[in-house]
C-alpha positions as CSV (number, residue, x, y, z in Angstrom):
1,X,-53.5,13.7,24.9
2,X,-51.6,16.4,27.1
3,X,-50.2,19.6,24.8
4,X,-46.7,18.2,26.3
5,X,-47.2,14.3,24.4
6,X,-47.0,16.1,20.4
7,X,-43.5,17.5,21.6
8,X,-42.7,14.0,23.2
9,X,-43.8,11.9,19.7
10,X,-41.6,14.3,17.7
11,X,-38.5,13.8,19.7
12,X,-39.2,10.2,20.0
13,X,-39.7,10.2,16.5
14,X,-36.7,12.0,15.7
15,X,-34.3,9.6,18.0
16,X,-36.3,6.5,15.9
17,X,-35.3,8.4,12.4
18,X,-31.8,8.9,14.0
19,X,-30.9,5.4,15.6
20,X,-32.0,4.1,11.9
21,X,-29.6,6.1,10.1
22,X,-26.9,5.0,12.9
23,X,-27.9,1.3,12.0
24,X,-27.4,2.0,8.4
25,X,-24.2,3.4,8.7
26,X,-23.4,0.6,11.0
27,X,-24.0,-2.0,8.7
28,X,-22.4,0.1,5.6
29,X,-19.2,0.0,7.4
30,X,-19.6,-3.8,8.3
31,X,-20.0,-4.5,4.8
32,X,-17.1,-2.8,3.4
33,X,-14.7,-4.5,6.4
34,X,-15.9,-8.4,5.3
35,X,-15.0,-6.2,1.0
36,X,-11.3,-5.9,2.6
37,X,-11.1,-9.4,4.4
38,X,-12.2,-10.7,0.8
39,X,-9.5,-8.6,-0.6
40,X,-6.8,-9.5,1.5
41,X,-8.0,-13.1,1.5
42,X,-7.8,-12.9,-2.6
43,X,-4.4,-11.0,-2.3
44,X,-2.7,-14.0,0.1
45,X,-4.4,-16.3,-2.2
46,X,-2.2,-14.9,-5.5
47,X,1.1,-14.3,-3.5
48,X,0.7,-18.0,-2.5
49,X,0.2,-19.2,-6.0
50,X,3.0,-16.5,-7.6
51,X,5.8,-18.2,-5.2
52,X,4.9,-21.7,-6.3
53,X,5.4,-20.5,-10.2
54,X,8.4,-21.7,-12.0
55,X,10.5,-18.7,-12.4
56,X,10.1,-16.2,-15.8
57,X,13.0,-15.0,-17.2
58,X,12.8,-10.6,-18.5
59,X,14.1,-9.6,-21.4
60,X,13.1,-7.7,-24.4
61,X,10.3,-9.9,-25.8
62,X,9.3,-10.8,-22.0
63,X,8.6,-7.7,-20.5
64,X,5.8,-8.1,-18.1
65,X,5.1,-10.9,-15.8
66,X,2.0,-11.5,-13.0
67,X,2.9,-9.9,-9.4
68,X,4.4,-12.1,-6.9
69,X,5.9,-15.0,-9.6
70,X,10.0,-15.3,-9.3
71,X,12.3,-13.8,-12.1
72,X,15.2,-12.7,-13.2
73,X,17.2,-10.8,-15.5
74,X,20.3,-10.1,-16.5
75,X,22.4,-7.2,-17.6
76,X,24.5,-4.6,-15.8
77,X,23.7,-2.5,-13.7
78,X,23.0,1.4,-14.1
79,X,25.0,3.0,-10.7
80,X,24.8,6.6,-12.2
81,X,20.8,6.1,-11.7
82,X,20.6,4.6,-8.3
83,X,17.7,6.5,-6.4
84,X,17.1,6.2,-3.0
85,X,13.7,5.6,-1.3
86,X,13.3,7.4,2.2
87,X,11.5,6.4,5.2
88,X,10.9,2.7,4.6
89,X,11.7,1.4,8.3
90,X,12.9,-1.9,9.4
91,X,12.1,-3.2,12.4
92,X,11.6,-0.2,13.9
93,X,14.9,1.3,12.5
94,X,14.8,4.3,10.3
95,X,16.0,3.5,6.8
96,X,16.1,3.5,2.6
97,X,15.5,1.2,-0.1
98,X,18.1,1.1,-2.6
99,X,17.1,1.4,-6.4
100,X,19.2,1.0,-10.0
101,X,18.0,0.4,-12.5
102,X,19.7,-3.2,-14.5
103,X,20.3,-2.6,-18.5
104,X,19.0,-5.9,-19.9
105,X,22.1,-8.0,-21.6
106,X,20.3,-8.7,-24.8
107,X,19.1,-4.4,-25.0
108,X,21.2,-1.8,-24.9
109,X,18.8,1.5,-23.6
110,X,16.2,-0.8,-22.1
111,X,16.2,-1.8,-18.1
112,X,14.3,-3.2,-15.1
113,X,14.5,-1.0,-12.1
114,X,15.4,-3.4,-9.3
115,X,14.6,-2.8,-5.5
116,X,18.1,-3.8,-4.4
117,X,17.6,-3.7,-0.3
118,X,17.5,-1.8,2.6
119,X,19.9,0.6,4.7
120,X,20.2,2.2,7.8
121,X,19.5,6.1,8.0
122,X,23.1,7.2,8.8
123,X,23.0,9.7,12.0
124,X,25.0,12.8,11.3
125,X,28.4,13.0,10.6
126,X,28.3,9.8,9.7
127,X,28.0,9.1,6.1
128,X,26.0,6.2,3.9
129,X,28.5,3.0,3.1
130,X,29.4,2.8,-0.6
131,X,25.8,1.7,-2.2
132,X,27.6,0.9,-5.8
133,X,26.5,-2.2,-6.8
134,X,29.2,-4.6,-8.5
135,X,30.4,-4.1,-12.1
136,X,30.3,-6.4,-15.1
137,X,27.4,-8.7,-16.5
138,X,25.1,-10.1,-13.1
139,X,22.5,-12.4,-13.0
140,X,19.4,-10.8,-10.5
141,X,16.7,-12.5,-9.0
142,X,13.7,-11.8,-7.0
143,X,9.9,-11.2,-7.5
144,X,8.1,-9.2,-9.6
145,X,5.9,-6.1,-9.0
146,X,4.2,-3.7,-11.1
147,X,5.1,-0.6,-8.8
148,X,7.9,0.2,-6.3
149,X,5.5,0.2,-3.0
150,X,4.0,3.6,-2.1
151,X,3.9,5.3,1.1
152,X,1.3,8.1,1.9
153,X,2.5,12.0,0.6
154,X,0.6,14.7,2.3
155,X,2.0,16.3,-1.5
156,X,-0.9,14.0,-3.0
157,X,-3.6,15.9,-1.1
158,X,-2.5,19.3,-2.4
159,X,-1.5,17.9,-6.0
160,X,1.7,19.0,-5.1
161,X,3.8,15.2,-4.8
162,X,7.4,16.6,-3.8
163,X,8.1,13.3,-3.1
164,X,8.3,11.7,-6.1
165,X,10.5,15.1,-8.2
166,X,13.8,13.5,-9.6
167,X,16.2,15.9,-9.6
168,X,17.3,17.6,-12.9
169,X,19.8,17.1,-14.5
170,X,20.0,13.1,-13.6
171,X,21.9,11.7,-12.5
172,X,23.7,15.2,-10.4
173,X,26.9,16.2,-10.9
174,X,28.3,15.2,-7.5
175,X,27.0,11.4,-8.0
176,X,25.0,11.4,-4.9
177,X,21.7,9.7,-5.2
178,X,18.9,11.6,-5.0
179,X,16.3,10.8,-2.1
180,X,12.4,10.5,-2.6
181,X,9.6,8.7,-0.8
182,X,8.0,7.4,-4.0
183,X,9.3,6.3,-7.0
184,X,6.7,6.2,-10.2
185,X,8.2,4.2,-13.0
186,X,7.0,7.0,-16.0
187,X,8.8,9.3,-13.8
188,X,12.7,7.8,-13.5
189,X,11.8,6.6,-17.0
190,X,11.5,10.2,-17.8
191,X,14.4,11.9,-15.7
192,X,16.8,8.9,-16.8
193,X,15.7,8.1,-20.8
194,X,15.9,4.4,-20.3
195,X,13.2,2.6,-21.5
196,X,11.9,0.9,-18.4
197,X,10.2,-3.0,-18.4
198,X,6.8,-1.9,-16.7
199,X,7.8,-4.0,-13.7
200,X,10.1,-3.7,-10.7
201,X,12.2,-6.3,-9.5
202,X,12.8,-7.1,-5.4
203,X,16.1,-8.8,-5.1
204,X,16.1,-12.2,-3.4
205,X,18.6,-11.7,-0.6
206,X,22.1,-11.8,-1.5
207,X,25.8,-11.7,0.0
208,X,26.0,-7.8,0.2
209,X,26.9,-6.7,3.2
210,X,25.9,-3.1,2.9
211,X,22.0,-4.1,2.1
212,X,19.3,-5.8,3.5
213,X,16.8,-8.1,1.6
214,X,13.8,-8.2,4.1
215,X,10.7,-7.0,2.3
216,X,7.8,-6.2,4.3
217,X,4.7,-7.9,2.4
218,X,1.2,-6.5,2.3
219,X,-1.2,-6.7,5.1
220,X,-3.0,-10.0,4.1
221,X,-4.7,-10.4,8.0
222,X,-8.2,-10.5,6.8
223,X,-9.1,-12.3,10.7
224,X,-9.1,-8.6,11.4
225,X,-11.3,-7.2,9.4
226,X,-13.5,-9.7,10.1
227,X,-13.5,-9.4,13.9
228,X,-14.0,-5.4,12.8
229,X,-16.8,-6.4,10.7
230,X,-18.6,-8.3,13.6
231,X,-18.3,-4.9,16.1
232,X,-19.9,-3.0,13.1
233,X,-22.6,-5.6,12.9
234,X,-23.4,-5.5,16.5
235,X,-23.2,-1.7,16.6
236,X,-26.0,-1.9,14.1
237,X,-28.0,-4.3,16.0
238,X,-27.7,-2.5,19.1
239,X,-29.3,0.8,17.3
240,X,-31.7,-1.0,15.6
241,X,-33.0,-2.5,18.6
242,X,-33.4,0.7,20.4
243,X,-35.1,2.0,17.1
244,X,-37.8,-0.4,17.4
245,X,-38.1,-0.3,21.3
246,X,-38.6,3.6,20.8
247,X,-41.1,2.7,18.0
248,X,-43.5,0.6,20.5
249,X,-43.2,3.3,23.2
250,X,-44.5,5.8,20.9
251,X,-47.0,3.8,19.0
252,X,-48.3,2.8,22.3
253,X,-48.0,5.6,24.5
254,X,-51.7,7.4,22.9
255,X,-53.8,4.0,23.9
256,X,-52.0,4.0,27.4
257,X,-53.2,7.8,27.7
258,X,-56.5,6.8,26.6
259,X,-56.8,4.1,28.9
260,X,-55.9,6.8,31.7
């Protein structure tokens, strides 16, 4: 054995050590992509089932319901409390959801905050349309979530969510509503007093002309995560297959020199 072939094992031992760890990794991520495709394959599976369940009407004994089912409620609604949700796009068009809270007919003090639809981002000087929704007793319907959907806040890296601050007093003085990317339902149950169902309610599409009922759903394309999931797997392969290739050269490289 030639004083260069110690340095040549430990190298080739290192890239053997190396392309094993790349395999592991490999296959770690490959697992958790066919964990999200099972996921999203269980999530389509209960939105499917919630829109073929008869309809569940909220009130004060029936306050919670399974996500995805139809209900309805009905009350008046709170315009004082309206908040607005910014940056939800549609269609490529920058917009805001529209939220009030509805005081439940049957409970005075107690209301389901209902995603009413979506407007366009006025472009300065232009103004937002009236977003007042109608007076009097209504009857809403929609489907039921347990949370107004979330978009990423830096804020939430630096525990500073500015986001999601309701402005105090609320509602403001000059009646506009306030703007915030998320909406918690302890927090406008807070800032408003009401005693909130611990569901939100997305308004089936109705006749008003100033909102939009299109509601993006959840990703639910598990295909993809299983085509991900394959690449992963073959990643892994690959490295594995040059660790054991390495491991022959080296374990046969002393008898070749011997043979010399």
């Amino acid at each position: 054995m030639t004083p260069q072939q110690p340095a040549t094992r430990t190298k080739a031992v290192l890239a053997m050590v190396l392309l094993v760890l790349l395999g592991a990794v490999c296959i770690g991520a490959g697992q958790w992509q066919l964990r999200r495709a099972h996921e999203r394959e269980a999530l389509l599976a209960a939105i499917e089932a919630g829109r073929r369940a008869p309809a569940q009407t909220l009130d004060a004994q029936h306050r919670d319901g399974p996500d995805w089912h139809p209900a309805s409620a009905r009350g008046h609604w709170l315009n004082p409390f309206t908040v607005l949700l910014d940056n939800r796009n549609l269609k490529g068009l920058p917009g805001l959801w529209v939220a009030t809270p509805l005081e439940l007919q049957d409970s005075p003090g107690t209301a389901v905050l209902v995603l009413r639809g979506w407007v366009a981002r006025p472009l300065p000087p232009a103004a937002l349309p009236d977003l007042s929704a109608a007076p009097g007793t209504v009857l809403v319907r929609g489907t039921l979530l347990h949370r107004v959907p979330r978009l990423f806040d830096l804020g939430s890296l630096t525990g500073r969510a500015g986001g999601e601050v309701l402005p105090r007093p609320f509602p403001a003085a000059d009646g506009v509503p306030p703007r915030v990317q998320n909406l918690p339902l302890d927090a406008l149950a807070a800032a408003t007093g009401l005693d909130l169902l611990p569901v939100v309610l997305q308004q089936a599409p109705t006749q008003d002309a100033n909102l939009i009922q299109d509601w993006p759903g959840p990703s639910t394309n598990a295909g993809q995560n299983y085509n991900y999931a394959l690449q992963w797997f073959s990643f892994a392969a690959i490295a594995l297959i040059a660790a054991g290739f390495t491991a022959w050269r080296t374990l046969r490289r002393p008898t070749s020199s011997r043979n010399a």
